[in-house]
Every structure is written in structure tokens, then in C-alpha cells.
C-alpha positions as CSV (number, residue, x, y, z in Angstrom):
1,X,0.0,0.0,0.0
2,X,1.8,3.3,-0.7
3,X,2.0,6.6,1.1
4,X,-0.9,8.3,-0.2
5,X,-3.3,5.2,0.1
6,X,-2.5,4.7,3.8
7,X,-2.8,8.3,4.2
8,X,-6.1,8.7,2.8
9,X,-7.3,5.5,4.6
10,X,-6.7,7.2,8.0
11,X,-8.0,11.1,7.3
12,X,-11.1,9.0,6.4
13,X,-11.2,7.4,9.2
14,X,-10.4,9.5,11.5
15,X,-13.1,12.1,9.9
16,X,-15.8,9.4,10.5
17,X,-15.4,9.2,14.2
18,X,-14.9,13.1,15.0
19,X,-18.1,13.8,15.7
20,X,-18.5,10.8,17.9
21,X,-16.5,12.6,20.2
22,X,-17.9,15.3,19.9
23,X,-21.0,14.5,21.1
24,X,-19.7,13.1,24.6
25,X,-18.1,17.0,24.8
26,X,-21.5,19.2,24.6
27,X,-20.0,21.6,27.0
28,X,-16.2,21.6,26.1
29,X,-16.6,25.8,24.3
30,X,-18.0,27.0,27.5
31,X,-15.8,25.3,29.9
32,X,-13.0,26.5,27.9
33,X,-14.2,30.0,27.8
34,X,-14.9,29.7,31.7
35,X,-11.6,29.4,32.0
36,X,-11.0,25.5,32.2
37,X,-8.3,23.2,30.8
38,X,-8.2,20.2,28.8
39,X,-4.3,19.4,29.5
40,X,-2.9,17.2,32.1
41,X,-0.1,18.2,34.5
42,X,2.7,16.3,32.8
43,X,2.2,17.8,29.2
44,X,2.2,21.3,30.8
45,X,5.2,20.6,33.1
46,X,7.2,19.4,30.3
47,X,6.1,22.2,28.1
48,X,7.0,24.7,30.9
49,X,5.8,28.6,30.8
50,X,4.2,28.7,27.5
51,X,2.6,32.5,27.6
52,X,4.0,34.7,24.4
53,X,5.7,31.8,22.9
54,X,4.8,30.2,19.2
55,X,3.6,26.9,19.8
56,X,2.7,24.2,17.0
57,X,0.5,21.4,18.0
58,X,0.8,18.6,15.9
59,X,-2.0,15.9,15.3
60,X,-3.8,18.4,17.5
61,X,-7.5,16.4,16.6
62,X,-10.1,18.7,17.7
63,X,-8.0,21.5,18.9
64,X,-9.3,21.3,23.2
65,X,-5.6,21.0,23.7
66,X,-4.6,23.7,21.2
67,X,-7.2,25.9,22.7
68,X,-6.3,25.2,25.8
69,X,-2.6,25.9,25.5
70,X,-3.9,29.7,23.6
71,X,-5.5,30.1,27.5
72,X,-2.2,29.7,28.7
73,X,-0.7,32.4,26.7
74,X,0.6,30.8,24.2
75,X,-0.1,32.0,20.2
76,X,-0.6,28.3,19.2
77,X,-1.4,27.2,15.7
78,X,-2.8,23.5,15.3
79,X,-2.2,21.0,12.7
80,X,-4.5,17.7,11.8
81,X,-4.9,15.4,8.8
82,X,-9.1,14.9,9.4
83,X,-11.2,17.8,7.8
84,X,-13.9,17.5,10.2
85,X,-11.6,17.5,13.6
86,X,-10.4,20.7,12.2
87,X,-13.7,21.8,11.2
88,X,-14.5,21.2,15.0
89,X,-11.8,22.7,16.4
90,X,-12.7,26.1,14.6
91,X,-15.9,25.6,15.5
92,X,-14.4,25.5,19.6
93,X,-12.1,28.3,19.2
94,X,-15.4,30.3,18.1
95,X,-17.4,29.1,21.2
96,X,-14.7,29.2,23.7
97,X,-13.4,32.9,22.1
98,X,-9.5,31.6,22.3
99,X,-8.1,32.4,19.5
100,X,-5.6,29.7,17.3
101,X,-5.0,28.8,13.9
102,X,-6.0,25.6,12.6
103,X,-4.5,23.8,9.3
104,X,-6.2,21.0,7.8
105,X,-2.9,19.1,6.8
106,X,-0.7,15.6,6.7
107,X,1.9,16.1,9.3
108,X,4.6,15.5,6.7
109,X,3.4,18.3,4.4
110,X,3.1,20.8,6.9
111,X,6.6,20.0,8.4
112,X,8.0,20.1,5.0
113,X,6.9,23.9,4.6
114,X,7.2,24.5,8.2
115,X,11.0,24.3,8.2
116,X,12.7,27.9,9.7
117,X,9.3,28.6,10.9
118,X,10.9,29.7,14.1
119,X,8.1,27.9,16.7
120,X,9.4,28.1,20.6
121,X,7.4,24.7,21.1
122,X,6.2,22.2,19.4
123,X,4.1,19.6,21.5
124,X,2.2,16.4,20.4
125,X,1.2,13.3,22.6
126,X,-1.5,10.7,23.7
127,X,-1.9,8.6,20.5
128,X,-0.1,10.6,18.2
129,X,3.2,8.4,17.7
130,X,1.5,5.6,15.8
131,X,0.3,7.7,13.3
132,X,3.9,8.2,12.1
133,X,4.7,6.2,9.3
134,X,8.3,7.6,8.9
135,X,9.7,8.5,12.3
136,X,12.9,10.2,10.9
137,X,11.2,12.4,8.4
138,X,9.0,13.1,11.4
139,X,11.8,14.4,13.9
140,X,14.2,16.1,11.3
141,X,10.7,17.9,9.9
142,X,10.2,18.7,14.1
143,X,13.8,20.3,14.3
144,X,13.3,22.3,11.6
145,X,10.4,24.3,12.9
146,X,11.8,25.0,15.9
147,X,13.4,28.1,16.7
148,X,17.4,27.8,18.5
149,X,16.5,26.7,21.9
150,X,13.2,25.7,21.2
151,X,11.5,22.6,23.3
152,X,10.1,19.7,21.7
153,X,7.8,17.9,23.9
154,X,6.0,14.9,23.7
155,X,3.6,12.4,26.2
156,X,2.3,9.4,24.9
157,X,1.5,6.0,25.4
158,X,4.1,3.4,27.0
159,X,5.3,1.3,23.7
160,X,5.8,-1.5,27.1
161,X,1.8,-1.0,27.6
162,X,1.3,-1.9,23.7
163,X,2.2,-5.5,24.6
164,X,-0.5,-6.8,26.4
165,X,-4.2,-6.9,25.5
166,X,-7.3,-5.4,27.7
167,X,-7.6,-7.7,30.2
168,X,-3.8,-7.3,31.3
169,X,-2.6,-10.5,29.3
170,X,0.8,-10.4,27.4
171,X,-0.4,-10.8,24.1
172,X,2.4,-8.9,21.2
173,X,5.9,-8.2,20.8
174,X,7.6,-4.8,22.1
175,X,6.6,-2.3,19.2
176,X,9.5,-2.0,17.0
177,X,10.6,-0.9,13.5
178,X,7.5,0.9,12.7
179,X,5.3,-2.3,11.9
180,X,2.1,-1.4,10.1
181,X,-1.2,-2.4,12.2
182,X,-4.1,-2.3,10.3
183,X,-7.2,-2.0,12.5
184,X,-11.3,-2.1,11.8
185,X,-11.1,2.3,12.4
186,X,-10.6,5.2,14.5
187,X,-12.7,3.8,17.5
188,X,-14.6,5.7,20.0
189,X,-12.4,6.3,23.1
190,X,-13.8,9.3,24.2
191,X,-17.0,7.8,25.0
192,X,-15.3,4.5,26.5
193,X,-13.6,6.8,29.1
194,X,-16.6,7.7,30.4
195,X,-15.7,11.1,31.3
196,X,-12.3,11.0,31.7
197,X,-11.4,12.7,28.1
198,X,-14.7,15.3,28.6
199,X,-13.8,17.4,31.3
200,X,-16.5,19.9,30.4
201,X,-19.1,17.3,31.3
202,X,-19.6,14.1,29.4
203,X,-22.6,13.1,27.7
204,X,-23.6,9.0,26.4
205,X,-23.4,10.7,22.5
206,X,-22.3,7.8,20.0
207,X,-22.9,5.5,22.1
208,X,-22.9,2.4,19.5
209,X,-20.4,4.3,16.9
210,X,-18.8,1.4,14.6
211,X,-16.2,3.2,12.1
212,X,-17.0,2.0,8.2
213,X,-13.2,3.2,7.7
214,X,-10.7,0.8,8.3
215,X,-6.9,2.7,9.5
216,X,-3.3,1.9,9.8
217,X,-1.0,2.5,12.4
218,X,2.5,2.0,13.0
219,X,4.5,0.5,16.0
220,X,7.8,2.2,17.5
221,X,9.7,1.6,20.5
222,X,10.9,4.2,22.4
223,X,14.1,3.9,21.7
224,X,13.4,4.2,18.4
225,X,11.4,7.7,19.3
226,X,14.4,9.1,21.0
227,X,17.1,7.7,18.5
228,X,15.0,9.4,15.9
229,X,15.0,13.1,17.8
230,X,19.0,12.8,18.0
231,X,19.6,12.0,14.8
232,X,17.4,15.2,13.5
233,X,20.1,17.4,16.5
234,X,17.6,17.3,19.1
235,X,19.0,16.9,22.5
236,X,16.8,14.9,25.1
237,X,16.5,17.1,29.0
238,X,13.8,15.0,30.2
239,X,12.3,11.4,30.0
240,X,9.6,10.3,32.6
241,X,7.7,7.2,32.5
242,X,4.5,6.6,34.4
243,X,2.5,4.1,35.7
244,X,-0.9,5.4,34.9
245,X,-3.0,6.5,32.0
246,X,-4.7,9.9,31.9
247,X,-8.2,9.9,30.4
248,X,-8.3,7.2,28.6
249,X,-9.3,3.2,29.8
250,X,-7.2,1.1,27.6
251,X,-7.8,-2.2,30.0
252,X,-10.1,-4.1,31.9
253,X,-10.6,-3.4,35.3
254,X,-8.6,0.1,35.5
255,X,-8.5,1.8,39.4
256,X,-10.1,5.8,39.1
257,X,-7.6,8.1,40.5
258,X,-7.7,12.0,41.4
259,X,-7.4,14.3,38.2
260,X,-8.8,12.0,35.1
261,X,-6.2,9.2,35.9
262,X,-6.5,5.6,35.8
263,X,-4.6,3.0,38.0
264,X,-4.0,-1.0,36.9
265,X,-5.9,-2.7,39.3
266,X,-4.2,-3.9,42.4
267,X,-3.5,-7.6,41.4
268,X,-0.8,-5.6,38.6
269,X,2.3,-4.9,39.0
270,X,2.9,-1.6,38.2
271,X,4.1,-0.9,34.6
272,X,5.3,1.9,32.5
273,X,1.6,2.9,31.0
274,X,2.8,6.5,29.8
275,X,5.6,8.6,29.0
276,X,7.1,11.9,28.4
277,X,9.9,13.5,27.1
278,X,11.0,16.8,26.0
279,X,14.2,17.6,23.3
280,X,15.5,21.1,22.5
281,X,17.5,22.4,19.5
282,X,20.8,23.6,20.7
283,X,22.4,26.5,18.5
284,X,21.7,26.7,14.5
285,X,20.0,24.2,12.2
């Protein structure tokens, strides 16, 4: 299957299940515009004081992050492949009155022409990784929108956590090599959290959404993730991993905990379920 055929497949399917998510978020514009937030505490302590500072969001989906991130200060602009997330994030920066540009785009096309655009961040996470078919072309493309000193940042899913299936079982291989995975669709996580992606209130929405687009994702160790960044000059200040999910319920029997986090239950051993890093460009390009 080549590049533009994969590509397709997931804008597809990804703009079939945007407005299930939506509809579990009915409130998200006015919680925003109250004053709310949509980020969690490690994206926002790896990012650091964002306020006056150019920050690209990339895979940004619906934009409640972006948006969010524009209430902090900063002058963000957000990037997704799916017409109709974008569509929805315009539609939230109107409601919420936070203002941030939105480009409907493939992440590889907009890095291409983003290169010397100067950005003092650049921040993606939770489920954006396996949407990268090329993981080089994806950090060199990251360097070169960043400004001297800028800050890469990035919180995702533990690659550790992609080995085992919902009910805790160890069921694949460490991710490696960016193997394609092709799945059914897009499914809809948002309203499987239950709340813990709708912070505005949720609602039951979609509740029996089935995606007719089938997508493909791509599986990379984190090794591989930080070998990439150093190889496009990025040098690595922070990695944390931790033993908790925020928002979403990827397994059976997850334990609530304070803020939107969920817990393995207690008959688990902890594991790495999440992690974050942050990179900054040293010098020139």
C-alpha cells in the first residue's frame, strides 16, 4: 500500500469518528471559555511557561488542547490530517473565544513547509506516535520548525503498555521498527472513558459508533522515538515514564484516581503505561 493510500485511509477514518466525540463533549466551548483546561499536569510541566511563545500542536485532533494551550498564553497554531476535527476545532475556538490557527494538513506536508518557521514549542502526545509512518522524516521535519532553543515535547503512550491486551494478558511483541497495524477504524475512546477525556461534562453521544473506515497504524519503540529526535540534533533534558493512563481506559478493570487518571488494578504490578519527554534544538540548524 503506498504513502498516499495509507494516508487517505486514515484522514477517512479519522473524519468518520470526530463527531462521535464530539457528542460526549457538549460543554467543552463553554468550559474553555470559563476558564477550564483540557491538559494534564505532565504535558504542561514538560512544556513549561508557554505565555507569548509560538507553539505548533501537531495531530492536534479537535483543537481542546490547542485551545487550551492559547489560555495559557501561548499563540498556538494546530495542525490535523481529518477535515472534520479541524472543522470542530474552529468551531471551539469560536465558542470558547480563544483564539488559534487551525491547518487542515498531513503532518509530513506541513513539516515540509514548516521548516525555519521559528516555533518556541512544538508539542504532540497521547496517540499521536503511531500515526507516524516515517519516524525520521518526522523528527528532522520537528527540528526544523523549531526556533534555537526551542522545546520539543512529547507524552504518549508506554510502547511496554502496547504488549498486552485489555484484560492485562501479554499478548504482542515490544513495538518495534515501525510495523504497520491495520485495524477495523478510528474507535470511540472518548466515549469509553466515560468522562475521563470530557472534562466539560460528558454526555452518552455515540454510544454504539462502529467506524466503516478501516486505518493503519505503526509500531515504535521508544528507543526508536528518541534515536529518531538525535539523529534530526535534538538533545533529550527530560524522559519520565508513568505508571498510569490519563483519560483514557485502555484495560479491563482500570483503578479511578484523582485528576482524570486511571490506575491498573491492584492484582498488577505496576508498569510503565505513559511517558514523556522533551528535546530542545541547541544552537543553528
Amino acid at each position: 500500500m503506498d504513502d498516499l493510500t495509507l494516508r487517505e485511509a486514515n484522514r477517512r477514518s479519522w473524519n468518520a469518528v470526530a463527531p462521535a466525540h464530539a457528542s460526549h463533549r457538549p460543554g467543552l466551548g463553554e468550559f474553555l471559555r470559563a476558564g477550564g483546561l483540557t491538559l494534564f499536569p505532565e504535558e504542561r510541566d514538560l512544556l513549561g511557561e508557554v505565555a507569548g511563545l509560538a507553539l505548533l500542536h501537531l495531530l492536534c485532533n479537535s483543537g481542546q488542547d490547542t485551545l487550551s494551550l492559547a489560555r495559557l498564553g501561548a499563540v498556538a497554531v494546530g495542525v490535523d490530517i481529518s477535515d472534520e476535527a479541524i472543522a470542530l476545532a474552529r468551531r471551539l475556538s469560536a465558542e470558547s473565544g480563544l483564539p488559534a490557527r487551525f491547518e487542515r494538513a498531513d503532518v509530513y506536508d506541513y513539516l515540509a513547509g514548516a521548516r525555519g518557521a521559528g516555533f518556541a514549542r512544538v508539542y504532540c502526545g497521547y496517540g499521536a506516535i503511531c500515526w507516524l509512518r516515517d519516524l525520521a522524516a518526522f523528527a528532522r521535519g520537528v527540528a526544523g520548525a523549531l526556533a534555537p532553543g526551542g522545546r520539543f515535547v512529547l507524552v504518549e503512550f508506554h510502547p511496554a503498555s502496547n504488549m498486552f491486551d485489555q484484560a492485562w494478558r501479554l499478548a504482542r511483541g515490544y513495538p518495534a521498527r515501525g510495523e504497520r497495524l491495520t485495524l477495523g477504524g478510528v474507535g470511540d475512546y472518548v466515549g469509553a472513558a466515560g468522562g475521563g477525556l470530557s472534562p466539560g461534562g460528558f454526555a452518552e453521544g455515540a454510544g454504539d459508533f462502529v467506524n466503516p473506515h478501516p486505518c493503519h497504524l505503526f509500531r515504535w519503540g521508544l528507543g526508536e522515538v528518541v534515536s529518531a529526535l538525535a539523529a534530526a540534533g535534538l538533545t533529550l533534558t527530560a524522559l519520565r515514564e508513568y505508571p498510569y493512563v490519563n483519560g483514557e481506559r485502555p484495560f479491563a478493570r482500570m483503578r479511578a484516581g484523582e485528576g482524570r487518571r486511571w490506575h491498573p488494578p491492584d492484582d498488577v504490578p505496576p508498569i510503565p503505561l505513559m511517558y514523556g519527554l522533551a528535546a530542545e534544538l541547541q544552537g543553528g540548524r
